[in-house]
Backbone as CSV, one residue per row, in Angstrom:
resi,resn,N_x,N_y,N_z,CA_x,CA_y,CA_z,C_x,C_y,C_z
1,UNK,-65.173,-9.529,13.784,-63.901,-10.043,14.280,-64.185,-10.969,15.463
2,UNK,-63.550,-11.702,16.142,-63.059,-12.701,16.940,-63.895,-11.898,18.294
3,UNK,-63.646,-10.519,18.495,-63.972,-10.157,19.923,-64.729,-9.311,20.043
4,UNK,-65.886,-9.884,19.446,-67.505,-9.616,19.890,-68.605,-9.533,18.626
5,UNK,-69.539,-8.447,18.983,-70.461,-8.494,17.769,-70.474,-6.981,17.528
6,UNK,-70.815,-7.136,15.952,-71.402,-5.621,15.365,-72.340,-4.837,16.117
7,UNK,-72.253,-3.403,16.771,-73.396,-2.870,16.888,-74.315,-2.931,15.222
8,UNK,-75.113,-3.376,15.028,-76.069,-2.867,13.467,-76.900,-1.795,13.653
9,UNK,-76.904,-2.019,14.818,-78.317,-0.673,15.368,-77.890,0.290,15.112
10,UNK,-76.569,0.375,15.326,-75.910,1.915,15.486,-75.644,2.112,14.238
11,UNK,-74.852,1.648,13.123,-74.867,1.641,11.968,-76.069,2.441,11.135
12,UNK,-77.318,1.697,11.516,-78.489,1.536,11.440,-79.125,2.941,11.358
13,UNK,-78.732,3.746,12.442,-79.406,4.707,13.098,-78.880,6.209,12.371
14,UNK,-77.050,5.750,11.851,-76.592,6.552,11.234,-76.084,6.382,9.720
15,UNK,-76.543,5.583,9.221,-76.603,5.131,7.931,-76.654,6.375,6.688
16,UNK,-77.818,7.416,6.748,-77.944,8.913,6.083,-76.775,9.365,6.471
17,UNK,-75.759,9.344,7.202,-75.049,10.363,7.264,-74.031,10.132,7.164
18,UNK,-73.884,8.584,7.348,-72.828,7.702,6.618,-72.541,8.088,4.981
19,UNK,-74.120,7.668,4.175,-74.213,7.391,3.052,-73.536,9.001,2.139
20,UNK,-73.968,10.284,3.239,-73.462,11.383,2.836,-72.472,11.548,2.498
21,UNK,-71.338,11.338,3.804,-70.172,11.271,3.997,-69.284,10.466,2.660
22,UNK,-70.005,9.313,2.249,-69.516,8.629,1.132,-69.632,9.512,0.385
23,UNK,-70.666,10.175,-0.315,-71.175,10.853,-1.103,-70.006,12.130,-1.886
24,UNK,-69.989,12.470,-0.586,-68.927,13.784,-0.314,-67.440,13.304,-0.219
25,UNK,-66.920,12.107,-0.325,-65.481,11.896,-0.718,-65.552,11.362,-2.129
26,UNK,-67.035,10.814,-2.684,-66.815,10.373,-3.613,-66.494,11.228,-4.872
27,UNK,-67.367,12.642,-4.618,-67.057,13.499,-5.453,-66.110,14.462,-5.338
28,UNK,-65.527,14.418,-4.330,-64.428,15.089,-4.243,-64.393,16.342,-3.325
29,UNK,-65.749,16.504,-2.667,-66.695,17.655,-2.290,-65.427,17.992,-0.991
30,UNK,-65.052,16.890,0.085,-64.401,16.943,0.825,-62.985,15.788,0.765
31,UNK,-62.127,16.044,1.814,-60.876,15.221,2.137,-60.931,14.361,2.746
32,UNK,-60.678,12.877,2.869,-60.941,12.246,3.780,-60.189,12.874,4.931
33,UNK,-58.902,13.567,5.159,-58.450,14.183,6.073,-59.424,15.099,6.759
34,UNK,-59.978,15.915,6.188,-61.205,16.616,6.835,-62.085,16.032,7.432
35,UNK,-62.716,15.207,7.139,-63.699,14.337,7.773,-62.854,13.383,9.256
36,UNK,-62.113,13.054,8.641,-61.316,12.856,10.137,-61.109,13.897,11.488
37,UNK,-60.533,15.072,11.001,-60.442,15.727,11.728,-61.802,16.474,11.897
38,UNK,-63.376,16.696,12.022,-64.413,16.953,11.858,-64.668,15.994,12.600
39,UNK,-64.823,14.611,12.585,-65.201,13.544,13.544,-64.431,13.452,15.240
40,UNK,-63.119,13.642,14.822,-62.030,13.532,15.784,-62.238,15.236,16.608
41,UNK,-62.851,16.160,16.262,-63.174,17.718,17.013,-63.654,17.690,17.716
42,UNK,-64.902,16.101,18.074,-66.103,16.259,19.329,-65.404,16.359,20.669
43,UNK,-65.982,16.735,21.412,-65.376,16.159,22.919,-65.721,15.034,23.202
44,UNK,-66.725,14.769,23.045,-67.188,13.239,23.049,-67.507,12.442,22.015
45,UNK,-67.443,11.447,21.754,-67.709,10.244,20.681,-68.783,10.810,20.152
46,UNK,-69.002,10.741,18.850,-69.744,11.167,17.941,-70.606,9.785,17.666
47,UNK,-71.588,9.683,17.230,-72.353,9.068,16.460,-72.164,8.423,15.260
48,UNK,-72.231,9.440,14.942,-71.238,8.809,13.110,-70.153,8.255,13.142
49,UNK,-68.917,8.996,14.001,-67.646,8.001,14.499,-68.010,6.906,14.819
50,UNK,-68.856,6.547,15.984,-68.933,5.006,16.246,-69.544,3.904,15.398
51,UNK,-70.585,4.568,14.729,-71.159,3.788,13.305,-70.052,3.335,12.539
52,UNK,-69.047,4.468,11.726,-68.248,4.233,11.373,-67.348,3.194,11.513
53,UNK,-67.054,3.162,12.834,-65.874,2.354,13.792,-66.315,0.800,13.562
54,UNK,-67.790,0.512,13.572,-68.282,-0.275,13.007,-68.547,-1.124,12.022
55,UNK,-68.969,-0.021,10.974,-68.415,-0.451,9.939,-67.405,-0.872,9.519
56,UNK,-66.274,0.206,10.045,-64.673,-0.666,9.671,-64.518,-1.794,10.458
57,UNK,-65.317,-2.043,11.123,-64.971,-3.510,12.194,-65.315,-4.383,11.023
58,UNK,-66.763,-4.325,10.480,-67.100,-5.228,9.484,-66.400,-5.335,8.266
59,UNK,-65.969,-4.533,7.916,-64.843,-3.999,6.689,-63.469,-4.981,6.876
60,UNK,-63.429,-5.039,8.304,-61.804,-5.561,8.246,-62.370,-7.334,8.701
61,UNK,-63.481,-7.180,8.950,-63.526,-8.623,9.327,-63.249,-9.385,7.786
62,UNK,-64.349,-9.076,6.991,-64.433,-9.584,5.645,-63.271,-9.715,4.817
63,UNK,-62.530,-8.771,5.201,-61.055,-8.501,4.525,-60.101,-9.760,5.393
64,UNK,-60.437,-10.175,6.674,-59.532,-11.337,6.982,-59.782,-12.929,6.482
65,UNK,-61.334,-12.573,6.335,-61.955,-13.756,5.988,-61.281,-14.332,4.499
66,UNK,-61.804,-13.244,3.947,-60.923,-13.214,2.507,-59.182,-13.178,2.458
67,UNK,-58.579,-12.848,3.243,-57.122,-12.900,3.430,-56.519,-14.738,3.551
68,UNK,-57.364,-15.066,4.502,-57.355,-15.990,5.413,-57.490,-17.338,3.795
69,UNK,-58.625,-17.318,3.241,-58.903,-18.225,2.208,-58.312,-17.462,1.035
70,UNK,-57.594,-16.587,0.623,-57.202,-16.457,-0.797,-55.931,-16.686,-0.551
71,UNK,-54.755,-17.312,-1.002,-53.508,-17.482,-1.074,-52.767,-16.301,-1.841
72,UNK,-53.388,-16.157,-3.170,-52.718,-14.924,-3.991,-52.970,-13.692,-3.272
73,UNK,-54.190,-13.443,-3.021,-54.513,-12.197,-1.884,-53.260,-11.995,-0.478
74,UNK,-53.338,-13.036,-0.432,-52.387,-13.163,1.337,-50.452,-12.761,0.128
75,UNK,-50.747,-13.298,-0.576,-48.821,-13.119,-1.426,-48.763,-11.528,-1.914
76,UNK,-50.289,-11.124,-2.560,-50.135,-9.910,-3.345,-49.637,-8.795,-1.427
77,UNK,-50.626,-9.221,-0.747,-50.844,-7.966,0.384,-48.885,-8.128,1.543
78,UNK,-48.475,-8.945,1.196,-46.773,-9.204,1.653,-46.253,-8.362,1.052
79,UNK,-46.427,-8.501,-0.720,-45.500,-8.287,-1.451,-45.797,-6.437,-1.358
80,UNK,-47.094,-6.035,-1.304,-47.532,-4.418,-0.694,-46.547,-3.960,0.652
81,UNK,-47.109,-4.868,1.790,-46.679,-4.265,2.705,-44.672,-4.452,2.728
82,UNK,-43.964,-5.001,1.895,-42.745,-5.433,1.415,-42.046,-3.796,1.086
83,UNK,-43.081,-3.457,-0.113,-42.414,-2.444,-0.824,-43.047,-0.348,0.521
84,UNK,-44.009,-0.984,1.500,-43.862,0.191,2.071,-43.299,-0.312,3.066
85,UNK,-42.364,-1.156,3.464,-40.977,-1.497,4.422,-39.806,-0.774,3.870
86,UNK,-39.957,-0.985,2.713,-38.261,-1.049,2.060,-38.678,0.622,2.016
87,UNK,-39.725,1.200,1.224,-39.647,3.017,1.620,-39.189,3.217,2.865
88,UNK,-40.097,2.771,3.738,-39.837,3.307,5.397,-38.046,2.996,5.481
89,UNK,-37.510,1.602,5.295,-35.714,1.840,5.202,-35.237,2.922,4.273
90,UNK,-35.818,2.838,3.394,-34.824,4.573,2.678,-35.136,5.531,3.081
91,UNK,-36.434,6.238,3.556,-36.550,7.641,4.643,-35.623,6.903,5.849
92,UNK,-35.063,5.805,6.379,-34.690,5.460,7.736,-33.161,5.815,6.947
93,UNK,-32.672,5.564,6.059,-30.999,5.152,5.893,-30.603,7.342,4.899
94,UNK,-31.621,7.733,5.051,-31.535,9.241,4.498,-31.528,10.371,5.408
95,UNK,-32.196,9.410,6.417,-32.737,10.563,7.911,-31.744,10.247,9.145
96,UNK,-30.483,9.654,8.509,-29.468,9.433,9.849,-28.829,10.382,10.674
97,UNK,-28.817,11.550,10.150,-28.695,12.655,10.770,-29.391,13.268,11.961
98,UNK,-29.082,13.527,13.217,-30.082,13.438,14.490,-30.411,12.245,14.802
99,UNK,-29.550,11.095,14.218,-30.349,9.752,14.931,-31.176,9.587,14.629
100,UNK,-31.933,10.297,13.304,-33.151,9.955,13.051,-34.773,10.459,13.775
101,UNK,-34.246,11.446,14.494,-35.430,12.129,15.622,-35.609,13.441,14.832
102,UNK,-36.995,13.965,14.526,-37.122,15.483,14.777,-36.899,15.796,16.150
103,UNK,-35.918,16.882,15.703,-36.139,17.186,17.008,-36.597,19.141,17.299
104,UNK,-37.286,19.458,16.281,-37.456,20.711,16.466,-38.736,21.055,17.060
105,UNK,-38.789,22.364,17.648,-39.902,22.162,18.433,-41.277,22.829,17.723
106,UNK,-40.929,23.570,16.867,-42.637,24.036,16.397,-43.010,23.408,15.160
107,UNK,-44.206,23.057,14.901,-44.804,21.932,14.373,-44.452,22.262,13.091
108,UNK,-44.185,23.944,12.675,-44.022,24.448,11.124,-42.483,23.676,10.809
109,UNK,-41.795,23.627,11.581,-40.446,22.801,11.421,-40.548,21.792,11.193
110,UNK,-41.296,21.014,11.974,-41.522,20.135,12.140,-41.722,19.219,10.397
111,UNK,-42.903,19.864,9.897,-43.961,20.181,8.648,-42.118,20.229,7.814
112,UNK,-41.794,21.144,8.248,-40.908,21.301,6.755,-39.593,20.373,6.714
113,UNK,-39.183,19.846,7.863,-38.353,18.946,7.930,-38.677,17.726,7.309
114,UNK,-39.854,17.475,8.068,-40.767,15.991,7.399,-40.990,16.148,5.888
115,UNK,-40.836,17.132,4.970,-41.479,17.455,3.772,-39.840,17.258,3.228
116,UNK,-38.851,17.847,3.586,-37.633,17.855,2.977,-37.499,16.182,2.908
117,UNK,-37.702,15.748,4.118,-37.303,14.117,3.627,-38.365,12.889,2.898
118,UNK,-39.225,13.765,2.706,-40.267,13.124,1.424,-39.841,13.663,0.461
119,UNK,-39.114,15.004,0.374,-38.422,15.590,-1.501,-37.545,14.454,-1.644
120,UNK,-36.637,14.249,-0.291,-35.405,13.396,-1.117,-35.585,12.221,-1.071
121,UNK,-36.274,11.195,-0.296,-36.169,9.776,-0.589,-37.328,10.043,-2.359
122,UNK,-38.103,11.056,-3.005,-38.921,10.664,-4.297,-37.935,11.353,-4.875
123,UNK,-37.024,11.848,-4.395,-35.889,12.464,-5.180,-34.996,11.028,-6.505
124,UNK,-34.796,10.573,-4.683,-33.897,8.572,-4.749,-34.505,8.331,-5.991
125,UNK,-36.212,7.772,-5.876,-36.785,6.882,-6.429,-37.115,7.411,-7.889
126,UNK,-37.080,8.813,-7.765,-37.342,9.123,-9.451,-35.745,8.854,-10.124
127,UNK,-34.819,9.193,-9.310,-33.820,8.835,-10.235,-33.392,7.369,-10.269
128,UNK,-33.895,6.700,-9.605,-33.686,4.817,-9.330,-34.685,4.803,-10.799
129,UNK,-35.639,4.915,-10.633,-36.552,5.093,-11.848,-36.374,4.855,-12.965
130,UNK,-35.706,6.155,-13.567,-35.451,6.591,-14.935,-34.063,6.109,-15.347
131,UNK,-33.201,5.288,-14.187,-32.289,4.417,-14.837,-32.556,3.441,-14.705
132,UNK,-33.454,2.441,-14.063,-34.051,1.493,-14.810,-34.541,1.212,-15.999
133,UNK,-35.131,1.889,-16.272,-35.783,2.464,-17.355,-34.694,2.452,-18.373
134,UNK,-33.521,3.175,-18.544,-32.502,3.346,-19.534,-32.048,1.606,-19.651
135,UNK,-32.194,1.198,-18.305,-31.070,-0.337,-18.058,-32.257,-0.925,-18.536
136,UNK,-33.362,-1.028,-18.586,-33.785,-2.058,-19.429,-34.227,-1.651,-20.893
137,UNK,-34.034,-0.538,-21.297,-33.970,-0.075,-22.482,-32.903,-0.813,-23.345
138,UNK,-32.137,-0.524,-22.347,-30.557,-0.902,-23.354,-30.639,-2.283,-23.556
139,UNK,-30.708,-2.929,-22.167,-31.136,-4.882,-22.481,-32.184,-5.227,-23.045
140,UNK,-33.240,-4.208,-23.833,-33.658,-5.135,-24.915,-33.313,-5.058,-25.930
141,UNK,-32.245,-3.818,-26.320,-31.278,-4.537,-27.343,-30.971,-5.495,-28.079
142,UNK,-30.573,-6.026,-26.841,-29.818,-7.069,-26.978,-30.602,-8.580,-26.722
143,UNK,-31.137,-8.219,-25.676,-32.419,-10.095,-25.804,-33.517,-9.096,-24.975
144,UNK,-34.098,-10.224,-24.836,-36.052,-10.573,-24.754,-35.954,-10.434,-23.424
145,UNK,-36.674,-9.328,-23.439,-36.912,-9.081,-21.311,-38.325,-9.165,-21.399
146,UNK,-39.275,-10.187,-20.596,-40.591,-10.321,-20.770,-41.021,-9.305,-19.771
147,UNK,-42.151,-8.223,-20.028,-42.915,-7.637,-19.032,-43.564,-7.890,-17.471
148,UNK,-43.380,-9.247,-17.321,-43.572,-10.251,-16.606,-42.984,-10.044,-15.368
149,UNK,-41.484,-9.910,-15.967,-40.212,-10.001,-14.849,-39.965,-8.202,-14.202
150,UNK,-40.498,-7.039,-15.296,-40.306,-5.899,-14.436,-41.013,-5.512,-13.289
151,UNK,-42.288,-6.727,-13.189,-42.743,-6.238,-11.750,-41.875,-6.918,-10.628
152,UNK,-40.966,-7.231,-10.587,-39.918,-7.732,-9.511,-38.738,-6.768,-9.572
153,UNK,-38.651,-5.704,-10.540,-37.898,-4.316,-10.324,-38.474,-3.551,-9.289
154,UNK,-37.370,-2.658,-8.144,-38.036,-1.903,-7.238,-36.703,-1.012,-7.535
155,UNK,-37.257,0.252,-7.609,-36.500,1.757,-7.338,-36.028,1.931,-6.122
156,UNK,-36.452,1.367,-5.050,-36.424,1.949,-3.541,-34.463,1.299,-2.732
157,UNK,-33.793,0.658,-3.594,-32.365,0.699,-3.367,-32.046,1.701,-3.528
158,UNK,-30.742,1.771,-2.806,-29.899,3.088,-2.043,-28.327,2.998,-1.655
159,UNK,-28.003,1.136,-2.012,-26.907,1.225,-1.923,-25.640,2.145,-2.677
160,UNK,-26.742,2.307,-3.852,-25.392,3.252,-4.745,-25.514,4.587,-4.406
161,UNK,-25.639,4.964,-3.730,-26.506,6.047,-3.267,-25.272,6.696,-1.963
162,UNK,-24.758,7.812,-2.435,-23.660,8.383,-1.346,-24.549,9.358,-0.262
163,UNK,-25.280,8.511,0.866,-25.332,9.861,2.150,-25.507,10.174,2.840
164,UNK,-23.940,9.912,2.926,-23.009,10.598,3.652,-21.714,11.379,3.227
165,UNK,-21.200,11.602,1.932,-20.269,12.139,1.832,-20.179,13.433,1.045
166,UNK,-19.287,13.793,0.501,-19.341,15.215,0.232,-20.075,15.147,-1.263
167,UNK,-20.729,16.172,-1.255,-21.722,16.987,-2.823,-21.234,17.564,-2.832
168,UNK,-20.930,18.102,-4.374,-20.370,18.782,-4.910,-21.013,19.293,-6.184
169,UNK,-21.140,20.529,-6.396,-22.768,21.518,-7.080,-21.676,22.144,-7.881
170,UNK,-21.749,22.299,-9.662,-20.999,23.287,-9.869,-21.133,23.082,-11.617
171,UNK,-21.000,23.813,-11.709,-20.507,23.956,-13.996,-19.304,23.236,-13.994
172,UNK,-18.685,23.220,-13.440,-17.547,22.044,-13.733,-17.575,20.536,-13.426
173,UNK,-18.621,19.967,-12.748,-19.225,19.100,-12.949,-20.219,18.316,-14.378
174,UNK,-20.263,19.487,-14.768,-21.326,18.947,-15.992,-20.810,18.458,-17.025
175,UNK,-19.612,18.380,-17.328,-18.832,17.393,-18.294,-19.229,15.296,-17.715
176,UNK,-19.287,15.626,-16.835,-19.581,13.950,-16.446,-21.046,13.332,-16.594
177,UNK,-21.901,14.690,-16.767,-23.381,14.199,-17.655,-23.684,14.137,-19.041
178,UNK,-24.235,13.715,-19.336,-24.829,13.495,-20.959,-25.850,14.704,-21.055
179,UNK,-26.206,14.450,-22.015,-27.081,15.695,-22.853,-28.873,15.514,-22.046
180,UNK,-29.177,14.522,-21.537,-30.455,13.967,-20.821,-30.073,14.173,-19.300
181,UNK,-28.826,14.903,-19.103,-28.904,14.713,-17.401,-28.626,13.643,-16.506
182,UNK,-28.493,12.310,-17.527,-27.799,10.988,-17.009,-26.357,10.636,-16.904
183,UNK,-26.117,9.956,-15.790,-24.899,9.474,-16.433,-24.538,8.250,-17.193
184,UNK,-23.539,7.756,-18.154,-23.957,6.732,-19.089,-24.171,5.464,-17.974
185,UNK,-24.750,4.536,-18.666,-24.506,3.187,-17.642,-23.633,2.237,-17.735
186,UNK,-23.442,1.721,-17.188,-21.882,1.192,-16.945,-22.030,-0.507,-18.203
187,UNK,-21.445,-0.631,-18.652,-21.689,-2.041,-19.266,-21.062,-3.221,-18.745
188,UNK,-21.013,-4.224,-19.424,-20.786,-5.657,-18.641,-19.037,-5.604,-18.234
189,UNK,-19.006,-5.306,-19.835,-17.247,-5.012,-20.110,-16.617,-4.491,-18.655
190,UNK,-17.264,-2.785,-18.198,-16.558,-2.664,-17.265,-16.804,-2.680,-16.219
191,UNK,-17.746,-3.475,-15.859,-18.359,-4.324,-14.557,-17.139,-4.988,-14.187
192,UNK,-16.644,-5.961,-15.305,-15.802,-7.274,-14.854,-14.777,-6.448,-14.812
193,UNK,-14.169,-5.419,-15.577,-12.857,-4.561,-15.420,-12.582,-4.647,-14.062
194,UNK,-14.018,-3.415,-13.757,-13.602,-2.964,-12.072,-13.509,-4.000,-11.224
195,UNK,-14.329,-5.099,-11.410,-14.043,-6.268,-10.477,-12.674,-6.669,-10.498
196,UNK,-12.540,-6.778,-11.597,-11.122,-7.436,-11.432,-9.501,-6.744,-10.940
């Protein structure tokens, strides 16, 4: 990068234990979470951490170099960091409750609060999902949808999406689903109805 030079020496010196470490995520032996927290336990800077640190210096240099001269690279890595924006707005527009703060104090709360709002925003997206899925089922029916164009479909909308208002759980509800658990999808016909 821009602000300074590679240690190599150090790299150099810990390279075996580097090469291990690869070794052992490659097969599955360990977590990269483990190894983090195993590096991150010293009291003081580790060896291997700073090799490491290194390496990712060189890792990210090459990755700008290449950012910097590929155009499709620089559009594909937008269009990435695009779709983990628009997640982060649906955990943001689901978690309005508290303003959006944990605010509990032991970390197991903490853990299970944070976990409830990863059930429901993959809650959102599996059911954004599987009616896409029906909605472009049904439009090829009718004409030619090229494969082309569904990578510009994203699940992660929420406007139709009620919440804030009242749920309502019950056997007398289940007349308004179909036999798959869906509800039908709306067609053109009464698109323009309701508009009008």
């Amino acid at each position: 990068m821009i602000a300074g030079r590679i240690n190599v020496a150090l790299i150099r010196a810990h390279w075996s234990e580097i090469l291990r470490i690869v070794a052992s995520l490659r097969t599955g032996a360990v977590t990269a979470s483990l190894i983090m927290r195993q590096l991150a336990s010293y009291p003081r800077q580790n060896g291997v951490a700073a090799a490491l640190r290194e390496l990712g210096r060189l890792e990210r240099t090459l990755f700008t170099l290449d950012w910097i001269e590929d155009p499709e690279l620089r559009r594909t890595t937008g269009q990435e960091l695009n779709k983990g924006e628009a997640r982060n707005s649906l955990a943001r527009a689901v978690f309005i409750h508290r303003l959006g703060e944990i605010r509990d104090r032991t970390y197991e709360n903490q853990q299970h609060r944070a976990s409830g709002l990863n059930l429901l925003v993959t809650a959102i997206i599996l059911w954004n999902t599987r009616y896409l899925e029906r909605a472009v089922a049904t439009l090829r029916q009718t004409e030619d949808i090229p494969d082309r164009l569904l990578a510009h479909l994203s699940p992660l909308g929420w406007e139709h999406v009620n919440l804030t208002g009242d749920y309502v759980w019950g056997a007398e509800c289940a007349t308004s689903e179909n036999n798959a658990g869906l509800r039908p999808l709306r067609t053109l016909s009464e698109a323009l109805l309701r508009a009008a």
